[in-house]
Every structure is written in structure tokens, then in C-alpha cells.
C-alpha positions as CSV (number, residue, x, y, z in Angstrom):
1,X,-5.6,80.9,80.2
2,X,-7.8,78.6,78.6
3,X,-6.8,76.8,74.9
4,X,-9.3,79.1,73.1
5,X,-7.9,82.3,74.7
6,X,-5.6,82.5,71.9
7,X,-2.7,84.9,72.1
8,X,-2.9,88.3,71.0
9,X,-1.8,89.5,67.9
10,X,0.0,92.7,67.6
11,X,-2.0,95.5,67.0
12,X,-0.9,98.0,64.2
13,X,-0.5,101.3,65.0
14,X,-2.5,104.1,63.3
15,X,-1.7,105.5,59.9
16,X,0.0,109.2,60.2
17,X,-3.0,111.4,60.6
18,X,-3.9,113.9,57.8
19,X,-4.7,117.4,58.2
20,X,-8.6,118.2,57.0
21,X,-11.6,116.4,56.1
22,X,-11.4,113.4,53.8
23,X,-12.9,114.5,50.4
24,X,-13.4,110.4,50.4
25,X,-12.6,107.4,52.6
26,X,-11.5,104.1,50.8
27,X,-14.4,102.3,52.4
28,X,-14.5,99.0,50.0
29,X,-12.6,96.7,52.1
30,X,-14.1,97.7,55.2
31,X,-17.4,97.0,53.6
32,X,-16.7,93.6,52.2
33,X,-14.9,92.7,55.8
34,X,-18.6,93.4,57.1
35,X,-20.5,91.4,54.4
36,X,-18.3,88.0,55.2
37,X,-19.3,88.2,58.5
38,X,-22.9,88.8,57.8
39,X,-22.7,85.8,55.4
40,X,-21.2,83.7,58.4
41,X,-24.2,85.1,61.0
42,X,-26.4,84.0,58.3
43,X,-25.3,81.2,57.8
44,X,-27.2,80.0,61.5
45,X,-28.6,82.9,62.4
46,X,-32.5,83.8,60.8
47,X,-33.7,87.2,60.6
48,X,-31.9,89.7,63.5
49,X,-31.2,91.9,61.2
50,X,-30.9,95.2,63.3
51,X,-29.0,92.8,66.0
52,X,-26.3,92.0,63.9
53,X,-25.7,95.4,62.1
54,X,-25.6,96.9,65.7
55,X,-23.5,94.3,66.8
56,X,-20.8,94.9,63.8
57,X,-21.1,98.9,64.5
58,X,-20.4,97.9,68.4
59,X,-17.7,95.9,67.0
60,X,-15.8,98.3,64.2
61,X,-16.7,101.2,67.3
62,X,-14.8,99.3,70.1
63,X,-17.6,99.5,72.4
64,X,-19.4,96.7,74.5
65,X,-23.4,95.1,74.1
66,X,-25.8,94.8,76.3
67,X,-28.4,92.0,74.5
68,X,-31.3,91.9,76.4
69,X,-34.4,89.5,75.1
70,X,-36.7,86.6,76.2
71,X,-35.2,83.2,76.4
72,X,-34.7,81.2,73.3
73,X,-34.3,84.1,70.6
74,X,-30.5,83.1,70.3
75,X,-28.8,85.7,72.4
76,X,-26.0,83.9,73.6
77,X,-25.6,82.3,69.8
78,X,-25.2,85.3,68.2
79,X,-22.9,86.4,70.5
80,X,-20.8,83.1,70.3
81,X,-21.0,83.6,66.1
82,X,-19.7,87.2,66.1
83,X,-17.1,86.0,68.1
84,X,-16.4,83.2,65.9
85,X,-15.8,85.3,62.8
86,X,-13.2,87.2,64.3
87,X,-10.2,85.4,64.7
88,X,-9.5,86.2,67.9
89,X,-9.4,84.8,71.3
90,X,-12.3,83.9,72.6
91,X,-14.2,83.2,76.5
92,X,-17.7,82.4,78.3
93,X,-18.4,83.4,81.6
94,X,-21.6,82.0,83.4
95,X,-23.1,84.5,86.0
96,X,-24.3,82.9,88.6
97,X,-25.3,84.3,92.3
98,X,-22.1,82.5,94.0
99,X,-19.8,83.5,91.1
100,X,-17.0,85.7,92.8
101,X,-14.5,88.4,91.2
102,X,-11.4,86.1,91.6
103,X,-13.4,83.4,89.0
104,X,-13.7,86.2,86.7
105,X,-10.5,88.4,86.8
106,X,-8.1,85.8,88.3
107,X,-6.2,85.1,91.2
108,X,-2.7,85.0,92.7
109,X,-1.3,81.5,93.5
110,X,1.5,79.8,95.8
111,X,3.7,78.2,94.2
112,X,5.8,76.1,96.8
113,X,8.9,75.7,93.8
114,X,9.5,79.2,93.5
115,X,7.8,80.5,97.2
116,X,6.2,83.3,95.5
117,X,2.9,84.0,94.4
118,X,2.0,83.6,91.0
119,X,-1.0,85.1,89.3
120,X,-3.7,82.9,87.0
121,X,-5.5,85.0,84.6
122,X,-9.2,84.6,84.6
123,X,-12.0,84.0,81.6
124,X,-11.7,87.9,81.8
125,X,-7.9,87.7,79.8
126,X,-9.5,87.0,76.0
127,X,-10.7,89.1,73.1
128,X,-14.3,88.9,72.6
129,X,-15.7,87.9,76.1
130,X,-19.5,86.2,76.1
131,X,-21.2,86.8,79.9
132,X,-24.2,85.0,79.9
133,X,-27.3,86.5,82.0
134,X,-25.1,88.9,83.6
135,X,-28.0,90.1,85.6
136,X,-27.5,87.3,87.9
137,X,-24.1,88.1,89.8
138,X,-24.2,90.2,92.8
139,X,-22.8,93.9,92.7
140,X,-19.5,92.4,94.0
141,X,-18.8,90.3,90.9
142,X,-20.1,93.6,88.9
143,X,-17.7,96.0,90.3
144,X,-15.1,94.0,89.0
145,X,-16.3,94.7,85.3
146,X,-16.0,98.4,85.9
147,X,-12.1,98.6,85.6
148,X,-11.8,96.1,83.1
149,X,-14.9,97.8,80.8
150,X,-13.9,101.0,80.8
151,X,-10.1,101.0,81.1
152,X,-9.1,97.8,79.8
153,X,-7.1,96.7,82.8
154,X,-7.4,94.6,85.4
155,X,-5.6,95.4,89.1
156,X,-5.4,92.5,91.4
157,X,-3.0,92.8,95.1
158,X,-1.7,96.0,93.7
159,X,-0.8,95.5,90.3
160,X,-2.5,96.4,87.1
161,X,-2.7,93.6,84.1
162,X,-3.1,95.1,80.6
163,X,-6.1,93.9,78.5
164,X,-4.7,93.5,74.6
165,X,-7.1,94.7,71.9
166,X,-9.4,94.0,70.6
167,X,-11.1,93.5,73.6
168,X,-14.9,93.5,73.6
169,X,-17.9,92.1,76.1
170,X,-21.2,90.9,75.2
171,X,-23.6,90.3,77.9
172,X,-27.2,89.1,77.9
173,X,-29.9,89.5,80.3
174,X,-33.4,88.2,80.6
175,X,-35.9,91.5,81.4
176,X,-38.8,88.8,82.1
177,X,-36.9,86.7,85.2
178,X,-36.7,88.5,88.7
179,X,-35.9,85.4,90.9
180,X,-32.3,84.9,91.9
181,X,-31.2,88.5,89.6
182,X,-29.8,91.6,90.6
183,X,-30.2,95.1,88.9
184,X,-27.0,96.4,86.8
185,X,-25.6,99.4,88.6
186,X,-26.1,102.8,86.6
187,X,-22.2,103.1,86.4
188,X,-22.1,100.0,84.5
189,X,-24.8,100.4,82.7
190,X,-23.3,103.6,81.3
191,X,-20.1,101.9,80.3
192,X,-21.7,99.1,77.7
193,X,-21.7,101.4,74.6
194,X,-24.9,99.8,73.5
195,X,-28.5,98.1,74.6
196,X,-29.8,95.7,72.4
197,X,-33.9,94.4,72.5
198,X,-34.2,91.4,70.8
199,X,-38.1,90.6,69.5
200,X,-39.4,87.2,68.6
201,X,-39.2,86.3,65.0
202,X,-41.5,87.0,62.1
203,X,-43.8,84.4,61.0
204,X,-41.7,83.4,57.8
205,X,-38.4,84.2,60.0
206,X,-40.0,81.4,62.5
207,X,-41.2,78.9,59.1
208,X,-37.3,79.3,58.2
209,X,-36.0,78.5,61.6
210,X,-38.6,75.5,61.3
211,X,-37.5,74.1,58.2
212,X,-33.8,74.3,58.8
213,X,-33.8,72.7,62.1
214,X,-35.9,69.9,60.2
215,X,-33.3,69.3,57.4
216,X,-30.6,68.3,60.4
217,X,-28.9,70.5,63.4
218,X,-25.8,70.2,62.1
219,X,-27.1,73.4,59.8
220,X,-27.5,74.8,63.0
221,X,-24.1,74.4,64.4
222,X,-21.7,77.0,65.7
223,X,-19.0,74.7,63.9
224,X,-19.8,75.7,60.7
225,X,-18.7,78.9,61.2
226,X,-15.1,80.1,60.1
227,X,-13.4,83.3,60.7
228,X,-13.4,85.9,58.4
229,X,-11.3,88.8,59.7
230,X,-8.5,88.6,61.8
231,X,-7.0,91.3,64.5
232,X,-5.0,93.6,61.9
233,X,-8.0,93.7,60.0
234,X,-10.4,94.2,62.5
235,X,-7.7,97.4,63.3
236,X,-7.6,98.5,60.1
237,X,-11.5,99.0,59.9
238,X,-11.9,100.6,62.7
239,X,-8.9,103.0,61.9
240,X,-11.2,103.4,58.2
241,X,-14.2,104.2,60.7
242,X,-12.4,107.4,62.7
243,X,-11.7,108.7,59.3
244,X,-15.5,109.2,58.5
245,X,-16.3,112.8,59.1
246,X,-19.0,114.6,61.1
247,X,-19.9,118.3,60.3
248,X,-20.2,120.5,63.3
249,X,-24.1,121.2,63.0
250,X,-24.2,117.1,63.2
251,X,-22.1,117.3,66.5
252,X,-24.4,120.3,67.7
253,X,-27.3,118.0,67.3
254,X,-25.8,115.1,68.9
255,X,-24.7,117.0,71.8
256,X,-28.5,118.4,71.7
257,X,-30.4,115.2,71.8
258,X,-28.2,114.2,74.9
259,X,-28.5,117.4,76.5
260,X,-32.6,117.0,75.9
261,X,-32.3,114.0,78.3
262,X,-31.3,116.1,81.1
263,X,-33.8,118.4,80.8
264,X,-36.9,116.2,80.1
265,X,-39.9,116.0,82.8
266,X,-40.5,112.2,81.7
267,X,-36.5,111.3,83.5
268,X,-34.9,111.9,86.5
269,X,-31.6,110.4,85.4
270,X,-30.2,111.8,81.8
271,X,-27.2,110.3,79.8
272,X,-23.4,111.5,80.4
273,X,-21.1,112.9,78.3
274,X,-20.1,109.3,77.7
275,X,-23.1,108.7,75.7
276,X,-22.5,111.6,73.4
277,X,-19.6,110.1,72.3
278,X,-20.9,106.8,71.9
279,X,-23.9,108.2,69.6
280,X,-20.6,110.4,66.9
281,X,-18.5,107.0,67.3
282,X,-21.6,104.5,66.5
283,X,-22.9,107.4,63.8
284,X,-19.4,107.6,62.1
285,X,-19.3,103.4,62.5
286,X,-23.3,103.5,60.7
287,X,-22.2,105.6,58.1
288,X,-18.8,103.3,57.3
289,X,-21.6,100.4,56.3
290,X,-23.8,102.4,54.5
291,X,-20.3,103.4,52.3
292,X,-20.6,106.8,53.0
293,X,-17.9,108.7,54.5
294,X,-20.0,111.8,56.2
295,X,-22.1,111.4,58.7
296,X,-26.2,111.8,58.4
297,X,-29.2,112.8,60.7
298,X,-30.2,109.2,60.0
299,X,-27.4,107.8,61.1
300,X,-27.7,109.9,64.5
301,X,-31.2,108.6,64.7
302,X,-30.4,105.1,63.7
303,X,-27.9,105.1,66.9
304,X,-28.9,107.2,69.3
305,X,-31.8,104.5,70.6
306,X,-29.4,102.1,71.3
307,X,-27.1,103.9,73.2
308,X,-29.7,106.0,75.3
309,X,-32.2,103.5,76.2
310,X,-29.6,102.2,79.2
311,X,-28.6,105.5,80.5
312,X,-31.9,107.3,81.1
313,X,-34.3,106.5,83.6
314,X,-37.9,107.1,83.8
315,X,-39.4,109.3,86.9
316,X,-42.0,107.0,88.7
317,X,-44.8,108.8,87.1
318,X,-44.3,108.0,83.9
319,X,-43.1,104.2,84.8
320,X,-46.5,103.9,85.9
321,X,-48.0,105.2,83.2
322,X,-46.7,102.6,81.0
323,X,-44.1,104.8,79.3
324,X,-40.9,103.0,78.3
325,X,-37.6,104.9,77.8
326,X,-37.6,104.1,74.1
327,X,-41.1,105.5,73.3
328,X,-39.4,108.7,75.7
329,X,-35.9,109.0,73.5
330,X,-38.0,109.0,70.4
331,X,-40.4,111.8,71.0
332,X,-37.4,114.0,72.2
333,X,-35.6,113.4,69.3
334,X,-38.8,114.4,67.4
335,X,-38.4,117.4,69.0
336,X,-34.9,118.7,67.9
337,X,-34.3,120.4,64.8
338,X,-32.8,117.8,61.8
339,X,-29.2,119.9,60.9
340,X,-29.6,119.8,56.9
């Protein structure tokens, strides 16, 4: 393992679980956990705002991020920051066309001393793992994300490696380059529990970038950055997060807005059960920042882009129409009845 895949610290196991609803949620420390590492984002980071919130809800929800933006609107940085604030191990893996599954995952070794065959973790053994333009390995390299995504394990010559928590991905991908990438299969597509679209900057977000960069890089550094929450807090949130509550007519309407994608003429491939989960666990996550401890219609709406946009596809006719799968999620969402 590399020197800054840290060892992992033991997790915590949950609290004993109480019976019933929460009448309220001690939310407080979970909230200012969340503002020291916005303070530490912001610290290099201008504007984003969305991108980082959805990034701490990935992060308190145990799910993995797809970024996806042109180059030079600080994917990869943000990435590196949020891992940064967490004190936990940390890796970057560089897809490139030739990269192969064993410099990933790992590989078993001779070792002549002990004539047996020792294995050597791979980047893949950390916390918080960075992939960089992940678009660019072939499906070979990809299929060896699906085991490691989904049940945090890795098998290699018959043998199954845990993966310690926290683990998380973030990956980035460029939707503009073509040359030299391959499309992600739906399978693993499905398994990041969010797609994030970065935009360009604002004007005054771009003046800011601007003026910082001319008052000396070392503003700009990656350096400057400290962690602000370890593992057993990181645990600890996330434990705070399952206790927020969802009334059944707000799990009725989740599970409706999912179903919708099935059933819509604009797609021909809807999202999986997998995503319904994904939209209560990033809802319940939403909610925990807002400081409330009940879930609301807005935070369903707030999430549900994020985590459909990846799973659906369009049918041909509407591709080449010009429709997009966001502008398709939100007018079926218009179209289910808000629970109030």
C-alpha cells in the first residue's frame, strides 16, 4: 500500500436501535461536522455550491460520484479536497486505455524466501479513491470496479479481500472528448449513487477565481487544507442520517417517480430498484443538512436528478430531438402528485 493509504480505523458499531419514529434527531454535531468541511472546500474552491453539498450527501449516504464536466472546472480538485478533509486514507488512479485490472485491484507475487505467492494490494485498498477520467479504461479494467463498488470486496485467484469503511469512489469524466474513451457500462453506471454536471462559473465566481490566483497560488493549494472529521466521526453522522425519518406517503412517492421511468415513452431503459433507494438514503442525508429530521417533497426533488440522470436512457427519437435525460426526469416528476 502506498504511504497515504493510511490504515483504517475501527469503525464503531451502531447505537442499539430504538423502536418508533424519532420525535427529534440530535442533528447539531452532524451539522457543524458538515460546515468545517465546507469552510475547508472553500477555502480553494469558488462557487460549486450544489457540487459540494451533493458531494457531502454522497459522503454522509455512503454512496459513490460520478463528476462529469468540461476540463478545467476543478473536478479532480474537488475531489482531492473532500478527500482531504476526512482523515482517512486516501488514493488516485489514472485511467488510461492500457491500464489493466491487476494495476488497480492488485496482484499476487513470488516471493522466492517464502516460495509462496504473496498478494500486493492495489490503489483500489484506500478510503476515499479519486479515478480520474474513468471513461478512458476499457470494459476490462471496468469490470473490476463492479465487485469492489457494490460489495466492497475485492476477489483475486480465488480469494476475497475486504474493503474497510469508509470506502468511497469519485470518478470524473469529460462528456466533450470521444477520442481514445469508452462508454461506462449500464451496470456500473447504476452502481455510482450519484451523477454530478459541473457548469462553468459565474461571472463574479470567475473575477474571484481571477483575483485569488493573482494574490499567489499558494492560496490555491491543496496543502492548505486540514482534516476536519475523522473515521468515527464520519460513522457517527451517517448513523445520525439513518435516524432521519420518511413517512410512507414520501416513500410512495419515491417509489412513484422511479416507477414513472419505466413507464415513460421518452426512455427505453428506466432506473432499478437500486435507485429508489438511493433517492430515501440521499433524501434522508438532504434533510440531515437542512437540520430537519423528516424528510420533505423538496428533498425528494432536490435528489432525485442526481441519481436518475445515469440510470435512464433516452429512446433514439427523443436523443435526436435534442432532449436530455434531465429536461426528461423533471417533467415526470412534474407529473406526480407532491404527498403533503
Amino acid at each position: 500500500m502506498t504511504e497515504d493509504q493510511t490504515p483504517y480505523a475501527p469503525v464503531p458499531s451502531d447505537p442499539p436501535a430504538e423502536t418508533g419514529f424519532h420525535t427529534s434527531v440530535p442533528l447539531t454535531e452532524l451539522q457543524l461536522a458538515v460546515e468545517r468541511l465546507r469552510a475547508e472546500v472553500r477555502k480553494v474552491i469558488v462557487g460549486q455550491e450544489s457540487t459540494i453539498d451533493m458531494l457531502l450527501v454522497a459522503l454522509l449516504s455512503d454512496g459513490h460520484v460520478l463528476i462529469e464536466g468540461a476540463p478545467g472546472l476543478a473536478k479532480t480538485l474537488t475531489a482531492k479536497l473532500l478527500a482531504r478533509c476526512v482523515r482517512t486514507g486516501f488514493s488516485r488512479v489514472q485511467f488510461t486505455p492500457d491500464l489493466m485490472p491487476s494495476d488497480l485491484i492488485g496482484t499476487s507475487v513470488f516471493d522466492p524466501r517464502t516460495t509462496a505467492f504473496e498478494f500486493r494490494a492495489g490503489p483500489i485498498f484506500s478510503n476515499i479513491v479519486l479515478i480520474d477520467e474513468i471513461n478512458r479504461a476499457p470494459a476490462k479494467t471496468q469490470s473490476a470496479l463492479f465487485e469492489a463498488m457494490e460489495e466492497r470486496q475485492v476477489t483475486v485467484d480465488g480469494r476475497t479481500y475486504p474493503l474497510a469503511p469508509p470506502f468511497m469512489i469519485v470518478a470524473t469524466q469529460n462528456p466533450i472528448e470521444q477520442e481514445g474513451t469508452y462508454r461506462l457500462p449500464e451496470a456500473q453506471l447504476d452502481r455510482f449513487f450519484f451523477k454530478l454536471n459541473v457548469d462553468y462559473p459565474s461571472l463574479d465566481e470567475e473575477v474571484a477565481i481571477l483575483t485569488r490566483a493573482q494574490l499567489g497560488r499558494e492560496l490555491l493549494s491543496v496543502d492548505a487544507i486540514q482534516p476536519v472529521i475523522g473515521p468515527e466521526e464520519l460513522e457517527r453522522a451517517r448513523w445520525l442520517v439513518r435516524q432521519v425519518r420518511c413517512e410512507e406517503k414520501l416513500i410512495r412517492y419515491i417509489a412513484a417517480i422511479v416507477d414513472r421511468t419505466r413507464h415513460d415513452g421518452a426512455l427505453m431503459l428506466g432506473a432499478s430498484p437500486r435507485a429508489s433507494l438511493a433517492i430515501l438514503t440521499g433524501a434522508r442525508a438532504n434533510a440531515a443538512l437542512m437540520g430537519r429530521d423528516f424528510v420533505t417533497p423538496e428533498d425528494v426533488q432536490a435528489i432525485a436528478p442526481h441519481v436518475l440522470r445515469h440510470r435512464v436512457q433516452l429512446t433514439p427519437e427523443r436523443e435526436m430531438e435534442g432532449l436530455t435525460p434531465d429536461q426528461v426526469i423533471q417533467l415526470l416528476v412534474r407529473q406526480i402528485e407532491v404527498p403533503r
